[in-house]
KEMARGU-406550 format. One record per residue (C-alpha): residue number from 1; residue in one letter; x, y, z. Coordinates in pm, 1 decimal. Example, Ala and Ser with C-alpha at 12.3 -4.5 7.8 and 13.67 -1.06 7.14 Angstrom:
BEGIN
REC     n   res       east      north         up
REC     1     A     1230.0     -450.0      780.0
REC     2     S     1367.0     -106.0      714.0
***
This chain:
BEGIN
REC     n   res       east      north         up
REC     1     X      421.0      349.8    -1323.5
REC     2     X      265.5       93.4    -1149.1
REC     3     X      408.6     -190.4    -1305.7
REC     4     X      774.1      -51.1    -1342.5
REC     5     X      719.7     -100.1     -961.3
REC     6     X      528.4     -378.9     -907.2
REC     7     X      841.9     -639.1     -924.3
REC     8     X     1004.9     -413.4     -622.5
REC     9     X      641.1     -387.3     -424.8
REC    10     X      605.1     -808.7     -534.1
REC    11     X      989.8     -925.5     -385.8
REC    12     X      971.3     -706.0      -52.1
REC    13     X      598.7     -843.5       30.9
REC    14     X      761.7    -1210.1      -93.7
REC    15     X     1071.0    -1164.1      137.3
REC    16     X      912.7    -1035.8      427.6
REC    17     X      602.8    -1275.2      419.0
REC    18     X      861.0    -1562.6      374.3
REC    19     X     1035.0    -1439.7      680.0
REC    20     X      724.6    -1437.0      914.1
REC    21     X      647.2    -1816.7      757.1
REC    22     X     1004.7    -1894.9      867.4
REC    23     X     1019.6    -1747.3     1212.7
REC    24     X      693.6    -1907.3     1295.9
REC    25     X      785.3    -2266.2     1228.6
REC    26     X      471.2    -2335.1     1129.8
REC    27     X      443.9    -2479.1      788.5
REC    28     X       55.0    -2595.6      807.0
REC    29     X     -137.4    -2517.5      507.5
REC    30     X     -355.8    -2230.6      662.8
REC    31     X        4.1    -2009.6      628.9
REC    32     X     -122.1    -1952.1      243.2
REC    33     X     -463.0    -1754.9      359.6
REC    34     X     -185.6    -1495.2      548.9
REC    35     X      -23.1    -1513.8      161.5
REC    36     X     -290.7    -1435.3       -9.0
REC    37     X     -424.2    -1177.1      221.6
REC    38     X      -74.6    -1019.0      169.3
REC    39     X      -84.2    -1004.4     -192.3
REC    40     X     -441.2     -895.1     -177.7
REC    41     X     -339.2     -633.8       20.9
REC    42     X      -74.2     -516.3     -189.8
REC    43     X     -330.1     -496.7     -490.0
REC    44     X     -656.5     -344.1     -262.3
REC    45     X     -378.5      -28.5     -206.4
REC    46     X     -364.3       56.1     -580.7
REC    47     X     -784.7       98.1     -565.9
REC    48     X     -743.8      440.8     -432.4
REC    49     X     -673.7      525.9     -772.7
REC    50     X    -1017.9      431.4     -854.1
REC    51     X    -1134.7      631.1     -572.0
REC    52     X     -955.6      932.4     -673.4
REC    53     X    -1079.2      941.2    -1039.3
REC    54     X    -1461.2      848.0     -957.4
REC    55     X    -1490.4     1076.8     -584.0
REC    56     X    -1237.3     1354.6     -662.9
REC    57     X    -1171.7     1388.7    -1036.8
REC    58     X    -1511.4     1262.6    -1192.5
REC    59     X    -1464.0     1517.0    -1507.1
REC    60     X    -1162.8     1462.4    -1609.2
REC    61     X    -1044.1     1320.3    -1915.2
REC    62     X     -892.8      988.1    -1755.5
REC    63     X    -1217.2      953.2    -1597.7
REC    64     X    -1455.4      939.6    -1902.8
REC    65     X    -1180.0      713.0    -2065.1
REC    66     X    -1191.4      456.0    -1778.7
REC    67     X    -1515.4      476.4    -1757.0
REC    68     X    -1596.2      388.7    -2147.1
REC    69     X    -1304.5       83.6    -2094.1
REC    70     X    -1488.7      -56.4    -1852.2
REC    71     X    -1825.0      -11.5    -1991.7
REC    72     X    -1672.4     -195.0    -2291.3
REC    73     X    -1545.5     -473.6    -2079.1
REC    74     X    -1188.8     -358.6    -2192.7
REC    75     X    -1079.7     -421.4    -1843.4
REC    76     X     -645.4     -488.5    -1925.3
REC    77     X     -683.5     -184.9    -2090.0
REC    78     X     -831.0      -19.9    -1818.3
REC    79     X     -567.3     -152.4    -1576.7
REC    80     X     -351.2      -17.7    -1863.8
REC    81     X     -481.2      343.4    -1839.1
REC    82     X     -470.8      366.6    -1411.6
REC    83     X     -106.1      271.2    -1425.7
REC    84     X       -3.0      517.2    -1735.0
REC    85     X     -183.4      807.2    -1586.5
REC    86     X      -73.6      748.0    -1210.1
REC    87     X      113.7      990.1    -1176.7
REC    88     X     -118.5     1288.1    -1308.4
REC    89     X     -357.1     1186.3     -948.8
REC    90     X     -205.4     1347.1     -647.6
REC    91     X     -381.8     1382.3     -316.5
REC    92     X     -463.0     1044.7     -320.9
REC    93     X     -647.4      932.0       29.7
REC    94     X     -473.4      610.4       86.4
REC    95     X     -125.1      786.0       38.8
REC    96     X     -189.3     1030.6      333.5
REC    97     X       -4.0     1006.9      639.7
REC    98     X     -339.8     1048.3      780.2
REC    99     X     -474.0      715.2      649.7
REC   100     X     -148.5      564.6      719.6
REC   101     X     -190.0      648.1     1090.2
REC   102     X     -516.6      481.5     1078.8
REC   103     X     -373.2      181.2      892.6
REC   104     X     -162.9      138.7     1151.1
REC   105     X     -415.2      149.8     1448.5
REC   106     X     -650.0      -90.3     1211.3
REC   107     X     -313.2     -324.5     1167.5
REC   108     X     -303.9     -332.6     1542.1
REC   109     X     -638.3     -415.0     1557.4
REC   110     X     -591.5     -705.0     1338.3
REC   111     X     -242.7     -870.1     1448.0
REC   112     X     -359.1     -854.8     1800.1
REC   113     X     -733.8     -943.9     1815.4
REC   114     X     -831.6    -1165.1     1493.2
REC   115     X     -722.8    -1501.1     1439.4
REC   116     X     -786.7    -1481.0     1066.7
REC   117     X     -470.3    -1516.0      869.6
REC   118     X     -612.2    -1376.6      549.5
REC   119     X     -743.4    -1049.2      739.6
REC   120     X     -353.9    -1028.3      906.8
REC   121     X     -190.5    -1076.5      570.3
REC   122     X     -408.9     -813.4      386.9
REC   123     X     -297.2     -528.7      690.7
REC   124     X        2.4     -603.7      678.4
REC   125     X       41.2     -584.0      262.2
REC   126     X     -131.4     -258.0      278.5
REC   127     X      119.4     -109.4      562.8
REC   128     X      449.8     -260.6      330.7
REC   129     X      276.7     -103.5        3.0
REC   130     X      276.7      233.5      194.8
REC   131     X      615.5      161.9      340.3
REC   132     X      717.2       87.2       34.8
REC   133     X      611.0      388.5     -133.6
REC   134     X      771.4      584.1      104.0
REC   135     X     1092.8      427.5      120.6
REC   136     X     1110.6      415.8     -283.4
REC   137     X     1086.4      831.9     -211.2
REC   138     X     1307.4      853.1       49.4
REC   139     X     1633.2      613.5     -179.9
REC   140     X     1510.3      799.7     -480.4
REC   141     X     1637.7     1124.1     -314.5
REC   142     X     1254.9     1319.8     -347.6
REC   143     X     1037.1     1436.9     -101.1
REC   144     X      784.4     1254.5      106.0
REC   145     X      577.4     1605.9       94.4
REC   146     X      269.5     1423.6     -100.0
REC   147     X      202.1     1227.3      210.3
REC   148     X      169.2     1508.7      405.3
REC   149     X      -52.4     1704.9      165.6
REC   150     X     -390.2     1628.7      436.6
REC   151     X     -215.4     1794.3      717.4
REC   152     X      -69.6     2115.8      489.4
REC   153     X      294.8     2043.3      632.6
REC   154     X      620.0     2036.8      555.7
REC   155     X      894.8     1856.7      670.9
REC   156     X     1290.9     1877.3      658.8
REC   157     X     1453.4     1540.8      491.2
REC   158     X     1595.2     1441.6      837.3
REC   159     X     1203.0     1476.8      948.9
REC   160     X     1046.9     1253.6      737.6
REC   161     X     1349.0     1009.4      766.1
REC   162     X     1271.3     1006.2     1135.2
REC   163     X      891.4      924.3     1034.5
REC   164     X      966.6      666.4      743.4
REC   165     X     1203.0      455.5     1022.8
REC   166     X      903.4      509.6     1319.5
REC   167     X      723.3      365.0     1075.0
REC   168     X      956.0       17.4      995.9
REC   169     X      988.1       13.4     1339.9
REC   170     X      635.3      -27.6     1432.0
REC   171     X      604.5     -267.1     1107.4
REC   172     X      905.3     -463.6     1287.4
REC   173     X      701.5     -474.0     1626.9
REC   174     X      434.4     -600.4     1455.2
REC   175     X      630.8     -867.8     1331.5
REC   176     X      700.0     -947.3     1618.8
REC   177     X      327.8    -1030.7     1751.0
REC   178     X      270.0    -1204.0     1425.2
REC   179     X      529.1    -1462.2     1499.4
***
C-alpha cells in the first residue's frame, strides 16, 4: 500500500519543500539539511508500523514473519512485508488525531525556537505525511473515523472536513514562519 502511495506522499513533500526554498530566496547550501529532514520525515512516519507490530500485535503472524526477515538480514523483503500487510494494522499511534495534535504543538516548537534546518524539515514531513493521509481519505470519498479511534468519536463528513482544512491551515501558518 505503501508504495502505490509513496509517488503521491514523494511529489506533495517535493512541491511544497520547493515552495518554501523559493519563497525564502535563499539558495545557500544549508537549504538541503531542511530537504533531507523532510524526506526523513516522510519515511520516520511509516515506523509506527513497526511500533504497532512489536508493542501492540507481538503474536501475530506478520510479526513472527518480520521478525525471522530481519533476523535473516532479508531487510527489502521485510520492507516488502510492512507495506503488503499495512492495511491489516489499524489503531496505529502515529495516525491518531491525538498524536497529530501533539505533532503539531512539537512542529511549533521546532519552526519557532530551533535554528536547525534538518530538525524543521523532519516536523514538517511528518505533519504533510499525516496531512496527506488524511486528505487521500477525505478525495477518496471514506471516512477519516481511524484517526479518531483514541478519542472513541465520530464525526459527520462536513466535521472532519472542517478538521482536515484547520489542519492545512495551521500547516500554511507555519509556512509562513518558515519563510
Amino acid at each position: 500500500m505503501f508504495r502505490q502511495k509513496a509517488p503521491v506522499y514523494s511529489a506533495v513533500l517535493l512541491i511544497y519543500l520547493g515552495l518554501v526554498t523559493f519563497l525564502r530566496w535563499q539558495f545557500k547550501i544549508e537549504i538541503v539539511f531542511f530537504w533531507l529532514g523532510g524526506f526523513a520525515g516522510l519515511l520516520l512516519y511509516n515506523l509506527d508500523q513497526v511500533v504497532y507490530l512489536v508493542w501492540q500485535d507481538p503474536n501475530s503472524l506478520t510479526t513472527g514473519k518480520l521478525k525471522t526477515l530481519v533476523n535473516q538480514r532479508r531487510f527489502k523483503e521485510s520492507l516488502d512485508l510492512l507495506s503488503d500487510t499495512c492495511d491489516e494494522r489499524k489503531h496505529l499511534v502515529a495516525h491518531s488525531v491525538v498524536f497529530q495534535i501533539a505533532l503539531v504543538a512539537l512542529t511549533f516548537f521546532a519552526i519557532s525556537s530551533t535554528a536547525s534546518l534538518f530538525g524543521k524539515g523532519l516536523v514538517i514531513g511528518l505533519f504533510l505525511y499525516s496531512l496527506i493521509n488524511q486528505g487521500l481519505l477525505l478525495v477518496q470519498g471514506k471516512s477519516m473515523a481511524c484517526w479518531f479511534w483514541q478519542l472513541g468519536i465520530k464525526l459527520t463528513r462536513r466535521a472532519e472536513a472542517c478538521y482536515f482544512l484547520s489542519l492545512v491551515i495551521i500547516l500554511f501558518l507555519f509556512t509562513l514562519l518558515l519563510i
